[in-house]
N, C-alpha and C positions, 0 to 999 in steps of 0.2 A: 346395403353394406354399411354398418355401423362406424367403422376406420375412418370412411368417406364423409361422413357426416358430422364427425370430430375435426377431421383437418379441415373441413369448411369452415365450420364453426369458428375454431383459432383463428383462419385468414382474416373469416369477417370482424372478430376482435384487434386482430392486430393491424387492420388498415386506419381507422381514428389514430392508434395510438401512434403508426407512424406519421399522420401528418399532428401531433403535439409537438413528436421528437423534432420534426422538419421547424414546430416555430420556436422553441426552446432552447436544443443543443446549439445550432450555431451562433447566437450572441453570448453562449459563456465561454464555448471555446476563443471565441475574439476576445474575449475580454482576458482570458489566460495566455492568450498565445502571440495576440499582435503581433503578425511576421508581417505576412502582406494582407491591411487592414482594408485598402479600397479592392480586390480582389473581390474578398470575403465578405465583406458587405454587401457587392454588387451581385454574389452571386445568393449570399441572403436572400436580396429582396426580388431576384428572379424566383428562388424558391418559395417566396411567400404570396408570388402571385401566382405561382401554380397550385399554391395550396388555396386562393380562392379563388381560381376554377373550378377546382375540386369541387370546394362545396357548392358554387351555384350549380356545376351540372348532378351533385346529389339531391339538390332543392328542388331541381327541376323532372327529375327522374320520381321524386315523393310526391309532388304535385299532380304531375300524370299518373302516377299508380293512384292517386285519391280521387281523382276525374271520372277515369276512365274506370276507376274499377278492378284496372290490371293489378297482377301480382309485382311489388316493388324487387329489387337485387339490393343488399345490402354492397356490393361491388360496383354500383353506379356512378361512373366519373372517375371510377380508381385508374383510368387512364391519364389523368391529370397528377394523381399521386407520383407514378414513377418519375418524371421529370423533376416532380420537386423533392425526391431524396434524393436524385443526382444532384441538383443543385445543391441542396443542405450537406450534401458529402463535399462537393466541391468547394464550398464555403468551409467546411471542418480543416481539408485540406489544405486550403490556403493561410488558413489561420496557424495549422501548425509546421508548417515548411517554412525553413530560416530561407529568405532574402539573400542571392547570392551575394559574394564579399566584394567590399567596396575595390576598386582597383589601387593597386599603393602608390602612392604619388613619393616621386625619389626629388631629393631638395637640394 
């Protein structure tokens, strides 16, 4: 089924390109957006250690395919991937959600 073999294709294109988006898009939105910075930072660098999970269990998945012989998955370790675009979302998030308002103090 050739359809089948296009939306493959795409997927296994757009998984790299999501863990780029994961180390790229949230330090510019913090740098635009500074709502809540220690949030967004924290949840940054949650996402950027699931992004190298990712790669070591893709390193480790190309290792073994070259070992053994076996056929590699270009989707190896993209279980480490979803995590770090909720992080990197939730990084996005916190950067652009205003800080609720201070309480007003009456003099």
């Amino acid at each position: 089924m050739p359809g089948m073999d296009v939306l493959l294709g795409l997927v296994a294109v757009l998984v790299p390109a999501s863990a780029i988006a994961v180390v790229l898009l949230p330090p510019v939105v913090l740098a635009v957006g500074r709502r809540r910075p220690l949030l967004a930072a924290a949840s940054y660098v949650a996402a950027l250690t699931f992004v190298a999970a990712w790669v070591v269990a893709a390193v480790d998945h190309m290792e073994w395919a070259d070992r053994t012989g076996g056929q590699g998955s270009a989707f190896a370790g993209s279980g480490w991937l979803v995590p770090a675009l909720a992080a990197a979302a939730g990084s996005v998030v916190a950067s652009l959600r205003r800080s609720p308002p201070a309480p007003a103090t009456r003099a």
